[in-house]
C-alpha positions as a Markdown table, in Angstrom:
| # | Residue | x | y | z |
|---|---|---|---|---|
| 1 | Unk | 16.4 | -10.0 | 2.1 |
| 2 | Unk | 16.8 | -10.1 | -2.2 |
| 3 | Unk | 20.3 | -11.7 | -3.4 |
| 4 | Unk | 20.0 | -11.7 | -7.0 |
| 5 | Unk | 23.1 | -14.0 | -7.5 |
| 6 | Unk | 24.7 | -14.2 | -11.8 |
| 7 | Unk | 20.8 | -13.7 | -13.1 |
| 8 | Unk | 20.8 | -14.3 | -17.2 |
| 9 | Unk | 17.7 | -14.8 | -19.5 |
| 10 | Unk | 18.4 | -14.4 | -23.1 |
| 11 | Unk | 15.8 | -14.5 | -25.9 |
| 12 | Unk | 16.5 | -15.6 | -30.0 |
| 13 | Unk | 14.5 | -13.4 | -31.9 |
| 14 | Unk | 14.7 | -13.8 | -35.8 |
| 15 | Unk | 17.8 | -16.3 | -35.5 |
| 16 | Unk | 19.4 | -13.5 | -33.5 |
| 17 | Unk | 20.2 | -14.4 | -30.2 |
| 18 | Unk | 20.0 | -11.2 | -27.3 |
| 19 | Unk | 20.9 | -11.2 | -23.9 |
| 20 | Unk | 18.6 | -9.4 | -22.0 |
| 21 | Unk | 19.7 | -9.9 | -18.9 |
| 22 | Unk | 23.5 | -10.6 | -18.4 |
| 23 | Unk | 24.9 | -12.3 | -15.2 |
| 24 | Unk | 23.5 | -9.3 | -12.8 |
| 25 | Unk | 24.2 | -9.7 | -9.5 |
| 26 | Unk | 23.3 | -7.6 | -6.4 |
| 27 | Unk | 21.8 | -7.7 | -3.1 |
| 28 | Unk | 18.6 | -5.7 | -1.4 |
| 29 | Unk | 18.3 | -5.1 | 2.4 |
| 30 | Unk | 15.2 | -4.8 | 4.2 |
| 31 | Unk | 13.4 | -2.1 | 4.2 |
| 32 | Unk | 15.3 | -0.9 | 1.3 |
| 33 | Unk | 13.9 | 1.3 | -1.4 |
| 34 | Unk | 15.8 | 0.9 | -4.7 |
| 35 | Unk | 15.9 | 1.9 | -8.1 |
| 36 | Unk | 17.2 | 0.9 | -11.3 |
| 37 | Unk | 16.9 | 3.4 | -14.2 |
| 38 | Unk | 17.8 | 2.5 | -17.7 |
| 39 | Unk | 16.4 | 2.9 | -21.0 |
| 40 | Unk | 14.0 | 1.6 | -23.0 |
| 41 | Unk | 15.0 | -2.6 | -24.0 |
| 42 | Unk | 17.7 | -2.1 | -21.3 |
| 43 | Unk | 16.1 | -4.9 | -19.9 |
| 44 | Unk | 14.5 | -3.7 | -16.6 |
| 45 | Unk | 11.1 | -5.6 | -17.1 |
| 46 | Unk | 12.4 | -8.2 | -17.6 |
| 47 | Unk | 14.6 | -8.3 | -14.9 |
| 48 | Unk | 12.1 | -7.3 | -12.6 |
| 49 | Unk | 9.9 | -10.3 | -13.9 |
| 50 | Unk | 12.7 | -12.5 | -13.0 |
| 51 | Unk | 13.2 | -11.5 | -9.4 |
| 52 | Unk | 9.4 | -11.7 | -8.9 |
| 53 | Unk | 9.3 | -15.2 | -10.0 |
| 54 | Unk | 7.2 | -14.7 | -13.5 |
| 55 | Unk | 10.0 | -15.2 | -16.2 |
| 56 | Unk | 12.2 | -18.7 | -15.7 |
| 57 | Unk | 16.2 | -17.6 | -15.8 |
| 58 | Unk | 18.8 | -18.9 | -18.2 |
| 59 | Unk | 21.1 | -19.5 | -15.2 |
| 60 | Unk | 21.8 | -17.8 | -11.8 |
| 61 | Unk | 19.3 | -17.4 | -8.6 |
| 62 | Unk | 17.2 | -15.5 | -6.8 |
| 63 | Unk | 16.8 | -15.9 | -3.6 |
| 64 | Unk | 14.5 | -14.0 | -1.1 |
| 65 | Unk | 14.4 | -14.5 | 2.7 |
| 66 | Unk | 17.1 | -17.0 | 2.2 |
| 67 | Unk | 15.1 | -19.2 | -0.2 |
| 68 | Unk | 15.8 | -19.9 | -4.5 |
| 69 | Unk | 12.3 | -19.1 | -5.5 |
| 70 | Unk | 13.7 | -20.7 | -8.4 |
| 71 | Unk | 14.3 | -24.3 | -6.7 |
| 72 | Unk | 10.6 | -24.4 | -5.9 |
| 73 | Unk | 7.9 | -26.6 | -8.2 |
| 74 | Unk | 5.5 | -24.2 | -9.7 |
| 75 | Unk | 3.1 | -24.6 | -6.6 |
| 76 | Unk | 5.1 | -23.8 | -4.3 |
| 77 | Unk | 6.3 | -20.3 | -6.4 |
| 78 | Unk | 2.9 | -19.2 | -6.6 |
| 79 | Unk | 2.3 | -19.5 | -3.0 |
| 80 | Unk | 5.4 | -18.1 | -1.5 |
| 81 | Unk | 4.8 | -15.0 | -4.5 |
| 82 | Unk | 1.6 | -14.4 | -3.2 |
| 83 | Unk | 2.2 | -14.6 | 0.7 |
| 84 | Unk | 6.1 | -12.6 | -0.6 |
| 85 | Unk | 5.8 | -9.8 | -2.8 |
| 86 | Unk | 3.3 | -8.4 | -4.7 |
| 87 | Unk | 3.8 | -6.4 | -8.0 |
| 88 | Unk | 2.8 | -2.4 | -9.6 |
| 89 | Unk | 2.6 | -2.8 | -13.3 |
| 90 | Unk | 3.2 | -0.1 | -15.5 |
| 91 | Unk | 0.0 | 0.4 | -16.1 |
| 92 | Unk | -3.2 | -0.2 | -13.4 |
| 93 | Unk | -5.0 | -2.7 | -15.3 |
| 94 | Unk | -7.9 | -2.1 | -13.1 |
| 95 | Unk | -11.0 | -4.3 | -13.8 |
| 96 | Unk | -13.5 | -2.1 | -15.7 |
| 97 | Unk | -16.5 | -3.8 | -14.4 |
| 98 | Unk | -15.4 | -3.8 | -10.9 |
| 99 | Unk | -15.8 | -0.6 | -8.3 |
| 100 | Unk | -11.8 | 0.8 | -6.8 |
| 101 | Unk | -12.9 | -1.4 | -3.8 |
| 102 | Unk | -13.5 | -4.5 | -5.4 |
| 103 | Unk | -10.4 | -4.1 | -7.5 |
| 104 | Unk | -8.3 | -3.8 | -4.2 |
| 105 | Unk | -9.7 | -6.7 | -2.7 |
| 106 | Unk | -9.2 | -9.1 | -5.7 |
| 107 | Unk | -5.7 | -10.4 | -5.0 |
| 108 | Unk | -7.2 | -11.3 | -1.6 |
| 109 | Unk | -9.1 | -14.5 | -3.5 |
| 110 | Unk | -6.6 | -16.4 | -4.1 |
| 111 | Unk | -4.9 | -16.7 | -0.9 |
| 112 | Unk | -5.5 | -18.0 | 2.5 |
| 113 | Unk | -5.7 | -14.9 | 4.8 |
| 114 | Unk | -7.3 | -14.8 | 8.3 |
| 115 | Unk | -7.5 | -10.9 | 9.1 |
| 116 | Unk | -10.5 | -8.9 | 8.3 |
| 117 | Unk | -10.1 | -8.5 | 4.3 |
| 118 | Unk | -13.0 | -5.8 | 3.9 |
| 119 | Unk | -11.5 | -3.5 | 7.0 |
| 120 | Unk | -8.3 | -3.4 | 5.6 |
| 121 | Unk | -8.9 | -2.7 | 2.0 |
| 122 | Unk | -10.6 | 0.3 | 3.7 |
| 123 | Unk | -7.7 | 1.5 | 5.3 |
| 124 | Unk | -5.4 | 1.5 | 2.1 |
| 125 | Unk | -7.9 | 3.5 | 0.3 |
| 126 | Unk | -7.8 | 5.8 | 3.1 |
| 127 | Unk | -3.8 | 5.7 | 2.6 |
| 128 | Unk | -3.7 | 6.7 | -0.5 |
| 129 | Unk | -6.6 | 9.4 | -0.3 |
| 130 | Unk | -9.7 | 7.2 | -2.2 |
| 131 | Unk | -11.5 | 6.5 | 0.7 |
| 132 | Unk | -13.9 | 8.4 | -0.8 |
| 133 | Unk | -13.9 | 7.0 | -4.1 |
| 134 | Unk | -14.2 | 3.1 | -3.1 |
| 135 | Unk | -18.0 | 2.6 | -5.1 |
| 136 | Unk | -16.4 | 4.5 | -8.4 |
| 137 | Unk | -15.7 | 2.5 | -11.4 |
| 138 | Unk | -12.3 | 3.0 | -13.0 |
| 139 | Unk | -13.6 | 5.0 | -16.0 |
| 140 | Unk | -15.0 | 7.7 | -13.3 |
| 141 | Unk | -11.1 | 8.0 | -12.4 |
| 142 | Unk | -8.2 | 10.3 | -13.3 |
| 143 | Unk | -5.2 | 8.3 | -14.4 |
| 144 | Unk | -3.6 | 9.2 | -11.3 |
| 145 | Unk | -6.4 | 8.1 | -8.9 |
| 146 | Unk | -6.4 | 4.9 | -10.9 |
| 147 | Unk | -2.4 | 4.2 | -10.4 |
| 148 | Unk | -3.3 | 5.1 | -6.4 |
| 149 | Unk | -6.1 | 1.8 | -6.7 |
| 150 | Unk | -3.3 | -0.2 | -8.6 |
| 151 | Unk | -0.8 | 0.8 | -5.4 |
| 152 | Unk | -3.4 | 0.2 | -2.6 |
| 153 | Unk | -4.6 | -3.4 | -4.3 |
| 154 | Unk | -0.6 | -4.5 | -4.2 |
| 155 | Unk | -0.5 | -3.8 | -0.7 |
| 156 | Unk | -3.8 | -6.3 | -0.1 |
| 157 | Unk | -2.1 | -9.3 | 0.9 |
| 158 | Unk | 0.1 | -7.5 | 3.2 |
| 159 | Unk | 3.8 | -8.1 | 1.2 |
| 160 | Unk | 7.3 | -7.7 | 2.0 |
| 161 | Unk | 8.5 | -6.8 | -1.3 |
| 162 | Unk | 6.8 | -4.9 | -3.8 |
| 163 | Unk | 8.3 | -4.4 | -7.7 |
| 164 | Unk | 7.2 | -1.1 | -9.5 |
| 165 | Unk | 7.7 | -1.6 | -13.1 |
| 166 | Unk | 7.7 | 2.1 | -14.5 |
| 167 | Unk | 4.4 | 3.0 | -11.5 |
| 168 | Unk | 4.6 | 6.6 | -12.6 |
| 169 | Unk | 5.5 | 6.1 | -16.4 |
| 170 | Unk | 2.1 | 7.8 | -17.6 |
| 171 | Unk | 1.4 | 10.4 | -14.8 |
| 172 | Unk | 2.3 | 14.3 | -14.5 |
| 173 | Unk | 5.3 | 15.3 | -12.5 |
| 174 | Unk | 3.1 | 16.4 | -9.4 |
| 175 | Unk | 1.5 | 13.0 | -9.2 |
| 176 | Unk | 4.5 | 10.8 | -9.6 |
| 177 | Unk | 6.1 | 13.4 | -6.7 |
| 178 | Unk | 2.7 | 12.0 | -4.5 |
| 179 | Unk | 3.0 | 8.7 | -5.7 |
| 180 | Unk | 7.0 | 8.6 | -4.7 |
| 181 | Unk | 5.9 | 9.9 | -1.5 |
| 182 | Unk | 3.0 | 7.2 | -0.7 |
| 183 | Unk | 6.1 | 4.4 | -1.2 |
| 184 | Unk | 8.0 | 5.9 | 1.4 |
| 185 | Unk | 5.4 | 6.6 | 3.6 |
| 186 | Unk | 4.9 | 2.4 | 2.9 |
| 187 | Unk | 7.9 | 1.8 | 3.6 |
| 188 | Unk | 8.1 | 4.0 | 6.6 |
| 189 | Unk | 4.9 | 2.9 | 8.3 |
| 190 | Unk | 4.7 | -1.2 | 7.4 |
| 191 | Unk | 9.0 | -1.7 | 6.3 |
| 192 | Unk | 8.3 | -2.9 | 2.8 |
| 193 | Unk | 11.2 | -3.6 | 0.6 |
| 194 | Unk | 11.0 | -1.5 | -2.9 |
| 195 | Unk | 12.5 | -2.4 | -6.5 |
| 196 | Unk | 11.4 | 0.4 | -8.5 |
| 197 | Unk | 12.4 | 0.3 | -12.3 |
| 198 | Unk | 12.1 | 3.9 | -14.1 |
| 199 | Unk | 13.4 | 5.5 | -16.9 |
| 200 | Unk | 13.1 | 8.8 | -14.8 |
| 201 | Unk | 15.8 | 10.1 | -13.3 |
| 202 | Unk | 13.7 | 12.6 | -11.2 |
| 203 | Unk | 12.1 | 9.0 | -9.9 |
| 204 | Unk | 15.1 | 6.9 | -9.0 |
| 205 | Unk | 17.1 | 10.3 | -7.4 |
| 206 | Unk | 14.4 | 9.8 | -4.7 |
| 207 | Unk | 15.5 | 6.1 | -4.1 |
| 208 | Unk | 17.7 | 5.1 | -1.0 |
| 209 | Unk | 19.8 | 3.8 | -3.6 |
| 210 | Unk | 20.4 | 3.7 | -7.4 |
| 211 | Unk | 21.2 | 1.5 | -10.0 |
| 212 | Unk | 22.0 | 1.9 | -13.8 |
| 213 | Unk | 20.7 | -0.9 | -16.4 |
| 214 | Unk | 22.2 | -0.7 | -19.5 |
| 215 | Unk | 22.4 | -3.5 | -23.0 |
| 216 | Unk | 21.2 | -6.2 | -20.0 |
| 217 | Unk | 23.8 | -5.2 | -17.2 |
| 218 | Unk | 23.7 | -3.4 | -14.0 |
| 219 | Unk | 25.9 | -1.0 | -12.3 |
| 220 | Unk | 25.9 | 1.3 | -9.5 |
| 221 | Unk | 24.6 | 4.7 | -10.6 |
């Protein structure tokens, strides 16, 4: 489904020139959940920005479902990102001013989707145990129920692929263990692909499969 074929993006900081990213290749099945663990700077976000169509390569391709998202004119991008894959953040970035409900249904704006929006975003809050909690504002949340609104809202538009960029980085052991488990039951339930970059070992052991970033490169684990 992901081929990530000689992917390099380098950055010139100060006069100094750093690769961030240096001619990583490797492929993802579907229904696949992956890690890749690394350090801090070992360049993971920005890797993971690259596959998911945010940051423009130096050279090399990415291509998902057998298309170059990178051959496509910035319209066409956005569109097939947003019927594709959809993105956790290392942090929720929830809208303070809108309720957990409205927050999950947001991404839903901007796209063209026929089901029943309102039903569904129901369902996922369900899913990930908030049913209860859809008319709370983010500031009446734990940090963990908010990461659980972040998950359910990437889920809105029904995606293929979703890209975790540290999703338990700030949370207690027992909730990234419940968090970990809500991916696989994802991927279980609806077979969506996972890219999961952690600097948590305890994390990525929990992956079908690991891989090690390190100084922009990336190696089996």
């Amino acid at each position: 489904m992901i081929e990530i074929k000689d992917l390099t993006k380098t950055y010139t900081v100060g006069g100094q020139v750093s690769k961030v990213v240096d001619h990583v290749s490797f492929k993802l099945a579907k229904g696949e959940i992956v890690s890749i663990i690394g350090h801090s700077g070992s360049g993971k976000t920005t890797l993971l920005s690259l596959i998911g169509g945010l940051t423009k390569p130096d050279s090399g391709s990415v291509i998902i479902g057998g298309k170059d998202i990178w051959a496509m004119d910035d319209a066409g991008l956005s569109g097939f990102r947003n019927r594709m894959l959809s993105f956790i953040f290392q942090f929720s970035s929830l809208i303070p001013t809108l309720t957990a409900f409205e927050n999950v249904v947001l991404p839903a704006a901007f796209g063209d989707y026929k089901e029943e929006i309102t039903g569904y975003a129901k369902e996922l809050l369900d899913t990930v145990g908030l049913g209860d909690k859809m008319n709370s504002f983010p500031s009446q949340l734990s940090g963990g129920q908010q990461r659980r609104i972040a998950i359910a809202r990437a889920f809105i538009n029904r995606p293929e692929i979703i890209l975790a960029d540290e999703p338990t980085g700030d949370l207690d052991e027992e909730t990234e263990a419940e968090i970990m488990a809500l991916f696989k039951n994802m991927n279980r339930e609806r077979e969506v692909t996972f890219l999961l970059v952690t600097h948590s070992s305890e994390l990525a052991g929990q992956a079908g499969r690991q891989l090690r970033m390190s100084s922009g490169l990336v190696s089996a684990a």
